[in-house]
Every structure is written in structure tokens, then in C-alpha cells.
C-alpha positions as CSV (number, residue, x, y, z in Angstrom):
1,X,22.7,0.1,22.5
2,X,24.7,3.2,24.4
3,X,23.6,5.5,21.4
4,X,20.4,4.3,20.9
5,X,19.3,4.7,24.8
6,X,21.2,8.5,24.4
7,X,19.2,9.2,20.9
8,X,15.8,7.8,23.4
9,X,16.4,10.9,25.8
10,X,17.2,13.4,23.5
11,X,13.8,13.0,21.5
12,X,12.3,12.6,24.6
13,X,13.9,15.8,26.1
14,X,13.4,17.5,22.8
15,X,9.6,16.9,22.6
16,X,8.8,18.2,25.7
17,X,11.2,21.8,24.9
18,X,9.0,22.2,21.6
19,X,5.8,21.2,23.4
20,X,6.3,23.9,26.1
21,X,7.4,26.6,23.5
22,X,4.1,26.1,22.1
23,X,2.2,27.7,25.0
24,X,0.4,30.4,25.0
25,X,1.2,33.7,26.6
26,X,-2.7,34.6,27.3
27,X,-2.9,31.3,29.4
28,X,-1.1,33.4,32.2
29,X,-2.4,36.5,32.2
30,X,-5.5,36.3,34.4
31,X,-8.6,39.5,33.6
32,X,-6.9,40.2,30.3
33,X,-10.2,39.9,28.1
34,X,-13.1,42.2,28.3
35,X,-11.3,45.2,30.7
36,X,-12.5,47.5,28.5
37,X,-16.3,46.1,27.9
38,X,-16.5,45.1,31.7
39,X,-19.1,46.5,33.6
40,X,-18.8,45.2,37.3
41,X,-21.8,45.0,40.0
42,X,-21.6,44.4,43.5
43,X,-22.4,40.7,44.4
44,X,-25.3,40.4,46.6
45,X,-25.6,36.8,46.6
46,X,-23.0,36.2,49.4
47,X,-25.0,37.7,51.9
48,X,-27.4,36.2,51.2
49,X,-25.7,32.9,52.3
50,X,-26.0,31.4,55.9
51,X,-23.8,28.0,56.1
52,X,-26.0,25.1,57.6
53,X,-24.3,22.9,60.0
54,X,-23.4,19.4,59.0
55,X,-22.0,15.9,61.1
56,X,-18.3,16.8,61.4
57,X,-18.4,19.9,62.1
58,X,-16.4,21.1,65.2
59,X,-18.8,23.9,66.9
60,X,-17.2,26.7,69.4
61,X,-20.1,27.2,72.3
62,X,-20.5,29.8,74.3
63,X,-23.0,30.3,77.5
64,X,-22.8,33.9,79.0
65,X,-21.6,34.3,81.9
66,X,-21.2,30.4,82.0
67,X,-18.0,29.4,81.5
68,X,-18.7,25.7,83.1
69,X,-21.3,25.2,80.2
70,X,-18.8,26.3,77.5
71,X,-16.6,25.3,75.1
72,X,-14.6,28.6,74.6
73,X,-12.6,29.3,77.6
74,X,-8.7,29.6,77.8
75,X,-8.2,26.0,77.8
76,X,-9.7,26.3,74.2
77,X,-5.9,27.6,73.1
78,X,-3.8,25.0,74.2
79,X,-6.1,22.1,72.7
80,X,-5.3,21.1,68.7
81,X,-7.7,22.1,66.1
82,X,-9.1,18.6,66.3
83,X,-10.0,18.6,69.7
84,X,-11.1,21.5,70.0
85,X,-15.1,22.7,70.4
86,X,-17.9,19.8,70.0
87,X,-18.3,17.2,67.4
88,X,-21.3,17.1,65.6
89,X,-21.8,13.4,65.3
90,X,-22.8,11.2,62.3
91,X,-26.7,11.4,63.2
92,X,-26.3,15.7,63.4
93,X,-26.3,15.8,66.7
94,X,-23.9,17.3,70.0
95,X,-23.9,16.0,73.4
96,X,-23.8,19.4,75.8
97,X,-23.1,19.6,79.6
98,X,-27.1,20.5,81.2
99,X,-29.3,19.6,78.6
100,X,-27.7,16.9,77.1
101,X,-28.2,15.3,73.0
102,X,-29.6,18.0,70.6
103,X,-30.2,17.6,67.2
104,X,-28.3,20.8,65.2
105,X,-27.8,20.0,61.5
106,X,-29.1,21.1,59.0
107,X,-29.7,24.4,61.0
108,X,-28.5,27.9,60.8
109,X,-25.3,29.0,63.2
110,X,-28.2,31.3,64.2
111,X,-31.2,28.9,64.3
112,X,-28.8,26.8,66.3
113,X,-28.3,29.3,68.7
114,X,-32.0,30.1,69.4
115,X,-32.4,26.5,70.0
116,X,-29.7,25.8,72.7
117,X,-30.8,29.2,74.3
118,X,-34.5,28.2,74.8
119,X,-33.0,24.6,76.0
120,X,-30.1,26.0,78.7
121,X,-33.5,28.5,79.6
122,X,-35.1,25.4,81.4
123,X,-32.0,25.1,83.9
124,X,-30.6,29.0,84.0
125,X,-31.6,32.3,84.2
126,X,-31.6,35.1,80.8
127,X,-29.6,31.7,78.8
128,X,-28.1,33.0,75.8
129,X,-25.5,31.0,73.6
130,X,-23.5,31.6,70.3
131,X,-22.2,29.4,68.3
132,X,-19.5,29.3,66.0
133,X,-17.9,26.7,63.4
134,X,-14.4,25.9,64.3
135,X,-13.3,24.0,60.8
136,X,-14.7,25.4,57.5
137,X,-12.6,24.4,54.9
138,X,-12.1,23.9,51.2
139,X,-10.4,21.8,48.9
140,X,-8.0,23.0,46.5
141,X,-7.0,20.4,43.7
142,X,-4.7,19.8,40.9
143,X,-2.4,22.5,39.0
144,X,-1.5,24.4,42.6
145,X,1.3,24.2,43.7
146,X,0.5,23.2,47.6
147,X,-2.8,21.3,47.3
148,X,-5.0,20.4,50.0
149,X,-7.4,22.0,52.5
150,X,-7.7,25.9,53.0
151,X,-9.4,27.1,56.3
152,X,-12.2,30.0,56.1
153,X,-12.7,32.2,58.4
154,X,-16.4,33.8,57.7
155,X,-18.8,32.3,55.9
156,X,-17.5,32.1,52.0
157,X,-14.0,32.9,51.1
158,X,-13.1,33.9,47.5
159,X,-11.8,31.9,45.1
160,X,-8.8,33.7,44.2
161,X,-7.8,33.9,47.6
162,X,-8.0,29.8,48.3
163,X,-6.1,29.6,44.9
164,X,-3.6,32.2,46.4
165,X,-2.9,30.3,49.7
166,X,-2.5,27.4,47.7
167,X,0.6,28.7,46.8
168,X,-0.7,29.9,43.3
169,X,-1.2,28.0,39.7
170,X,1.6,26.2,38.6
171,X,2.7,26.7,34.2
172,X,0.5,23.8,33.7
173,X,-2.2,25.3,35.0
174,X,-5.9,25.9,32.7
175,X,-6.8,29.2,33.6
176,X,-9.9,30.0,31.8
177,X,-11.9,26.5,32.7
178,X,-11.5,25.9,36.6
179,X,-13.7,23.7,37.8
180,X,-16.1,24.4,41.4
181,X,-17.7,21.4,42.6
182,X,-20.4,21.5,45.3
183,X,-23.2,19.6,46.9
184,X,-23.6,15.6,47.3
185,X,-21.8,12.8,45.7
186,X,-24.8,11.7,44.2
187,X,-25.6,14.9,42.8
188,X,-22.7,16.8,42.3
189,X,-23.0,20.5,41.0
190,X,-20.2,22.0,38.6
191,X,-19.5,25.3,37.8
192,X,-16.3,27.0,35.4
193,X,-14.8,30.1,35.8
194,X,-12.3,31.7,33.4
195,X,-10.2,33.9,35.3
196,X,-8.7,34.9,32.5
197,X,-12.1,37.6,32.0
198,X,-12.4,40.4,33.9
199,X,-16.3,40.3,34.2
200,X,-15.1,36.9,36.4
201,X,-15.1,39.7,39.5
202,X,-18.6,40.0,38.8
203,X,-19.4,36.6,38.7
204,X,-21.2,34.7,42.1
205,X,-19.1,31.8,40.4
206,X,-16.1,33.2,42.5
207,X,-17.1,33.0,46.3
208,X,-17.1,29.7,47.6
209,X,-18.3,27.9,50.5
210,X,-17.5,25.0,53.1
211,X,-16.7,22.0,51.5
212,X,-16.5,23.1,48.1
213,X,-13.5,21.5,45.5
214,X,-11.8,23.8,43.6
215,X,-10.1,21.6,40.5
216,X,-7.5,23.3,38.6
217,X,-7.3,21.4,35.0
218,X,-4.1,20.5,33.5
219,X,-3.4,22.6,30.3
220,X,-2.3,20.8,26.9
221,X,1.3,20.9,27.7
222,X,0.7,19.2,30.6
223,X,-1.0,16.6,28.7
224,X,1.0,16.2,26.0
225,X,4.4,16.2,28.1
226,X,2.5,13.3,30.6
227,X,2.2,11.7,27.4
228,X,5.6,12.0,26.5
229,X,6.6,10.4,30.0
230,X,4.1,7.2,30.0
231,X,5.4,6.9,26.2
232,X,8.6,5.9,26.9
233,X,8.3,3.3,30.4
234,X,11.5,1.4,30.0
235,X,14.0,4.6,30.3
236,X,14.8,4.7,33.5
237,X,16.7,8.2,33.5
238,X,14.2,9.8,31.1
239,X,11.5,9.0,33.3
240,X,13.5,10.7,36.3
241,X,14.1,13.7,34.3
242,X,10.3,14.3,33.2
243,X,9.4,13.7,36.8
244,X,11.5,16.7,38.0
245,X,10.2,18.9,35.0
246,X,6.8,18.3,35.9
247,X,7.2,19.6,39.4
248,X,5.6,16.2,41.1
249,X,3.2,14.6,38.2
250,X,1.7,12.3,41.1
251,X,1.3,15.5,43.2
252,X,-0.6,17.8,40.3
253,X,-2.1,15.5,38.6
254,X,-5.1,15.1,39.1
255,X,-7.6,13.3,36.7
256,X,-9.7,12.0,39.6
257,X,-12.5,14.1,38.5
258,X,-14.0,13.9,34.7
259,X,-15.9,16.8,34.9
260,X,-17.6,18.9,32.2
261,X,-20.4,21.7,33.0
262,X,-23.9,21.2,32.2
């Protein structure tokens, strides 16, 4: 029984060496087809984009030369990130000191701005206010290895650079198919990018914007070796050391989203 259980975690441990020996050394190397046939453009498209405000967001406002009426004073430092601002409620709207309950999604930062300023004009002299969106965010997911939420700062941040705060791929990582996933549950848009082609730099495919998912697919390694591990559910030890190899399977793998591209 002692030798069988050994002979158990030596295929085991076996199968997954081969498996990763069978990787290939172009699924690391990001830009490395098409350098030499690349001819890049700049990218117009991003700024062309205005982000529309949506229930959730927290909004920074400012009133000149009205502190009372704002939201971004000094006390604005000391307050957490989720306190932090206005809400927009669930029906789109904010409740402001002077004019009370407007309705600002779906608007423009700027469109947004105009509005409040020709509302605070009924109650104060030369009223102008700004606006600003305190928690733009993406989602990175799957074969990173810190997943989660990554904060932007303007209006779009690049996808390399949401992939590089998230700590970077891990080796399981599919490099030339990750997945961008925008708009509504109902009708969800998906879009690949191979960052293993230079002409990717070109591509609008690599800015995104609030709210976007950014899926990183598991490679074939990763497959087959998760394979490996669900094979064999009774060896206790086995299953320990394939957990450790695969750096967190419960963490990285993520198979929530069936996704292909239209």
C-alpha cells in the first residue's frame, strides 16, 4: 500500500515536470512577432473618450471660492477612500448642500459641471464647479499574480500598465489571447489582444476604461497540470504539493468567464 501511494506521487509529480517542459519559449516573450513588418500610428481614439458618470461613483466637488459647498477641502485627506466625495446613488443621482437632488449620470464630468454651475447660479454669484471622479477602477483577473481592482488616474489607463501593477503574468499565463470585457451584463462586449505582436501598441484594443475586466487565460500547462491535480482526489500529499506548484490554483484560476470573441 506504502509503495503504491509512493508510485501515486511520483507519476503525479512526474507528469506535471514533462507537461511544463513542454512549454513554449515564445509564450513569454511579449512584441516578439511582426517587429520588423510593424508600422505603428498614434492612437487617436483615446481622446476621443469622455467617461460618463454612473450610480456608484464617488464624485470630488468643487465650488470656487466656496469651500462650505464643497467636497474637496482639507478634511477630504483624512477621510478613507470610501467616504470620501459624494455618492452617486442607485437612481444616478447626488444630494448637494444649496440646490439639493440632481440627476448626473449618464453625463459628461464636463456636462455635469455645466449643470451644477447653472444650478449653484440661482443662490451665488459667478458659480462655477468641477467635478472630478474619485474611484475609477478596473478589474484585473486570472493568470496575475495579485488580482483585483487597479485604480486610474485619468480617464483610460493602458493595459500593460493594469497588467503591470497587477504584479505581472504568472508562467501559466496566455499571452497572445487576453481577454477585455466591457459594457452590460446583458450584453457583454469581448475583445483579444496578443501581446505577444508588436502592432498590439498600435492597437485601441490596449487602452482601457472604468469598469472594464481584464481576463488573463490559463495556458495549456495550466490546464493540463489542474487536470493532473483533480485526477488524483484521494492523495492527500499530492494534492498539497500541486497546490504549492500552482502558485494558489483557487487564486488564478479563473474559469468564471467562458468567453470567446465574436
Amino acid at each position: 500500500m506504502k509503495f503504491k501511494f509512493v508510485k501515486i506521487i511520483s507519476i503525479t509529480m512526474l507528469l506535471v515536470f514533462f507537461s511544463g517542459c513542454s512549454w513554449k519559449t515564445d509564450q513569454y516573450v511579449l512584441f516578439n512577432k511582426g517587429v520588423n513588418d510593424a508600422k505603428l500610428v498614434p492612437n487617436t481614439f483615446r481622446s476621443s473618450y469622455e467617461y460618463k458618470i454612473i450610480p456608484d461613483n464617488r464624485l470630488s466637488v468643487l465650488v470656487y471660492n466656496h469651500p462650505e459647498l464643497s467636497t474637496r477641502d482639507v478634511r477630504a485627506a483624512i477621510y478613507p477612500d470610501s467616504e470620501r466625495g459624494v455618492l452617486v446613488a442607485a437612481d444616478g443621482t447626488i444630494d448637494l448642500p444649496l440646490v439639493g437632488i440632481i440627476k448626473v449620470s449618464g453625463l459628461t464630468l464636463r456636462e455635469a459641471s455645466r449643470l451644477l454651475s447653472r444650478e449653484y447660479s440661482k443662490y451665488i454669484k459667478n458659480a462655477h464647479v468641477t467635478l472630478d471622479i474619485l474611484n475609477k477602477k478596473v478589474y484585473v483577473m486570472g493568470e496575475v499574480r495579485t488580482p483585483g481592482q487597479v485604480p486610474i488616474t485619468g480617464n483610460t489607463i493602458n493595459l500593460i500598465e493594469a497588467i503591470a501593477q497587477s504584479g505581472d503574468f504568472t508562467e501559466f499565463a496566455l499571452r497572445n489571447n487576453i481577454k477585455i470585457i466591457r459594457g452590460s451584463a446583458q450584453k457583454p462586449i469581448v475583445q483579444s489582444v496578443d501581446l505577444t505582436k508588436i502592432n498590439a501598441l498600435a492597437s485601441n484594443r490596449l487602452y482601457l476604461y472604468p469598469n472594464d475586466v481584464v481576463y488573463v487565460m490559463p495556458n495549456s500547462a495550466r490546464k493540463r497540470n489542474l487536470a493532473i491535480a483533480e485526477s488524483v482526489p484521494g492523495v492527500t500529499l499530492a494534492s498539497q504539493i500541486l497546490t504549492m506548484l500552482l502558485t494558489g490554483k483557487y487564486l488564478t484560476e479563473t474559469t468564471i468567464f467562458n468567453v470567446t470573441t465574436p
